[in-house]
C-alpha positions in Angstrom: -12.7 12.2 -12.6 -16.3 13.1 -11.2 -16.6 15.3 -7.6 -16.9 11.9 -5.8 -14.1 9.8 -6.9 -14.7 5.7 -6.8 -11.7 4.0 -4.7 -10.8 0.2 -6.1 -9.2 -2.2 -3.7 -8.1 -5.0 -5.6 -9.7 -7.9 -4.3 -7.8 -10.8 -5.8 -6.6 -11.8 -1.8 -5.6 -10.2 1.6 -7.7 -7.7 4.0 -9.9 -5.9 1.7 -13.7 -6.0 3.5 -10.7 -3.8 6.5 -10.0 -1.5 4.0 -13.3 -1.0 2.5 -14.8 0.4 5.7 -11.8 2.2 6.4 -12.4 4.0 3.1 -16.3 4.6 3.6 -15.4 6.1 7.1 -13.7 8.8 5.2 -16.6 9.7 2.7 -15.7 8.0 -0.6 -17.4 5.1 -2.6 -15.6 1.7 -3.3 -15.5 -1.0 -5.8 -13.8 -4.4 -5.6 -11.4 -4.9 -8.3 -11.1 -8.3 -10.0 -11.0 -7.9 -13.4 -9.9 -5.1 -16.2 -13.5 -4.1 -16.5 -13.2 -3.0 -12.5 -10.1 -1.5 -13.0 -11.7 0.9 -15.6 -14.3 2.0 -13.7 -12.1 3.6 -10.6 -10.3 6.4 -10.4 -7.5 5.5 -7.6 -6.5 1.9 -6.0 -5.6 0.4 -2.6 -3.6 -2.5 -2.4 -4.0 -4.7 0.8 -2.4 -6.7 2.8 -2.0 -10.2 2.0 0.1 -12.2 0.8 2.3 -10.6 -2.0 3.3 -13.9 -4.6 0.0 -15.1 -4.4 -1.4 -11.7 -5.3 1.1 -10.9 -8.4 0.2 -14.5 -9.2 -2.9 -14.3 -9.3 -2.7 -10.7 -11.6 -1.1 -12.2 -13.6 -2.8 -15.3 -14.0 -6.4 -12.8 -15.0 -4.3 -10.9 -17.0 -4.7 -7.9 -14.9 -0.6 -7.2 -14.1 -0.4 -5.4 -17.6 -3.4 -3.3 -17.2 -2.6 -2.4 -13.5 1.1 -0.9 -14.5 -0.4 0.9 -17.3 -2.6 2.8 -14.8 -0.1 3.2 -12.1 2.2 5.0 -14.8 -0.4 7.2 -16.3 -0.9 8.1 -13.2 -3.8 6.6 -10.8 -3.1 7.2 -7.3 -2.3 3.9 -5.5 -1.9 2.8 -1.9 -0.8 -0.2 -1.1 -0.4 -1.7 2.7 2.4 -4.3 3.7 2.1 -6.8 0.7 0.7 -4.1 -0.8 3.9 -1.9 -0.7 6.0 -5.1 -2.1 3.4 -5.0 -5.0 4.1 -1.0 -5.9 7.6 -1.3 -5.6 10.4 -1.8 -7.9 13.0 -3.7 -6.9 12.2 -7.0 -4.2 15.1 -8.7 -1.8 13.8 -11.6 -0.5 11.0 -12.6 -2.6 10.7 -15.5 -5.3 13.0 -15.0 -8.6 9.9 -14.4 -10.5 7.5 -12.4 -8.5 6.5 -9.4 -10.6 5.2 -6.2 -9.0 3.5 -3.6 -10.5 6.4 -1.4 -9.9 5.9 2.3 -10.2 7.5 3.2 -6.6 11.5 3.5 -6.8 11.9 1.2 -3.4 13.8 -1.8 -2.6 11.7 -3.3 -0.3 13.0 -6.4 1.6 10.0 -8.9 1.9 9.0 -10.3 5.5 12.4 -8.2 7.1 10.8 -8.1 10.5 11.0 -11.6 10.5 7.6 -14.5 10.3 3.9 -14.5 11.6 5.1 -15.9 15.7 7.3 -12.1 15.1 4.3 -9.6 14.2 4.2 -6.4 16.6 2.8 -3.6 17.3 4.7 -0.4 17.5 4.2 3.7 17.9 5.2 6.0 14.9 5.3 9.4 14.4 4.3 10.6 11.0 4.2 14.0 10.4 2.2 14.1 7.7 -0.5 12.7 9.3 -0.3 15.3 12.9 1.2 15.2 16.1 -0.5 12.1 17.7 1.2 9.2 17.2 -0.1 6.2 14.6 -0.4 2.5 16.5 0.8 0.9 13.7 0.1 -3.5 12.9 2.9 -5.1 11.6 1.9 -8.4 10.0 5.3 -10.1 8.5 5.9 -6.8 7.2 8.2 -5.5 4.7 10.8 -2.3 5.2 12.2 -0.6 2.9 16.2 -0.9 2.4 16.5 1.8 -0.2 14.7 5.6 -1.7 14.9 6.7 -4.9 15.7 10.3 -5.3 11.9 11.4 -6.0 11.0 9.0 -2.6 9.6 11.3 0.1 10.1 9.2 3.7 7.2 9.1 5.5 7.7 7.3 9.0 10.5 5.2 10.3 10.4 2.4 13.7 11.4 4.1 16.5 13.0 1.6 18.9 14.1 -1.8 19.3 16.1 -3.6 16.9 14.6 -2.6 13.8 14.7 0.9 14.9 15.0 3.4 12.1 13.7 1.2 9.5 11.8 3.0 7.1 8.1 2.1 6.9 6.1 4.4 5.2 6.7 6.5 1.7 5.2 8.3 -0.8 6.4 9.3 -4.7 4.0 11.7 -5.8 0.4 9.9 -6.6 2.1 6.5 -4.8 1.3 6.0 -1.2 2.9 2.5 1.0 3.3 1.6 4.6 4.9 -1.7 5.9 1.8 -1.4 8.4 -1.6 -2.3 8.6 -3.6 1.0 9.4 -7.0 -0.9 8.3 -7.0 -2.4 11.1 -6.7 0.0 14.4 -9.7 2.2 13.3 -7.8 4.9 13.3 -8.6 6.1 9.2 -5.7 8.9 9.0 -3.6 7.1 6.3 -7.0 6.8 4.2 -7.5 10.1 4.7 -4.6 11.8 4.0 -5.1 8.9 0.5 -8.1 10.2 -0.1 -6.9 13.9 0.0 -4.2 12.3 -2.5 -6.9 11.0 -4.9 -8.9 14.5 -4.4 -6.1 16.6 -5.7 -5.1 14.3 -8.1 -8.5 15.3 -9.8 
């Protein structure tokens, strides 16, 4: 990996034009990611938001799903965003029979659990990792996550109302997913601290 890594987001659907200039604001160069050929040429990947079936579709459909895993479990750092989290982890309650995921993260995430589009919010989180001010976090028919494997560190949880203590942000070593949207409040800490991820991954 050169001094200046390349940062894919794969740009098969969702937000990615967000998380691009989230990711320039923080220094680092970007590709779009459609093919194999794309893949190859970046050294870490963001996932967006989206929608997840049509996404694994999709990967699977230009043969990237197989290349994608084998990247994600030799190692590339990945960070993936609300359908992006679905697509990193494991296990899946409420999704179709046969979405596939890349996988890699040991999470059972439960697909849309706060509910559809007319029940999006906004909420406050405190995550440590990312200092004591608080993250205004977007939550677009978000996942949570109902289950942590052992090597699962737990990142930030709802604080609050009736979702309160859900768990919305992990990591597992070079894996990075939140349920929320930080691409789009301008405020670039969770590509930051990524970044810093990718960085000492090199």
């Amino acid at each position: 990996m050169t001094a200046a890594p390349i940062v894919g987001v794969l740009a098969l659907q969702g937000d990615v034009r967000e998380h691009e200039h989230a990711l320039a604001a923080c220094g680092v160069v970007t590709a779009r990611v459609r093919s194999v050929d794309d893949l190859d040429g970046v050294d870490a990947l963001v996932i967006p938001g989206g929608e997840s079936t049509t996404m694994s579709n999709l990967a699977l459909r230009w043969g990237l799903m197989g290349p994608l895993r084998e990247r994600v479990s030799a190692g590339m750092p990945a960070y993936g965003s609300c359908a992006g989290m679905i697509m990193l982890a494991d296990v899946i309650e409420g999704g179709r029979p046969d979405q596939e995921t890349i996988g890699g993260l040991d999470v059972t995430v439960r697909r849309n659990a706060f509910g559809r589009q007319v029940d999006s919010f906004e909420s406050d989180l405190h995550i440590p990792v990312l200092g004591d001010e608080t993250v205004h976090a977007v939550f677009i028919r978000a996942p949570w996550v109902e289950r942590v494997g052992e090597g699962v560190t737990v990142l930030g949880r709802v604080e609050g109302g009736p979702a309160d203590g859900r768990i919305v942000a992990v990591q597992q070593g070079h894996l990075l997913a939140t349920s929320f949207h930080p691409e789009l409040t301008g405020d670039v800490r969770v590509h930051r601290y990524f970044v810093e991820m990718v960085r000492e991954k090199a």
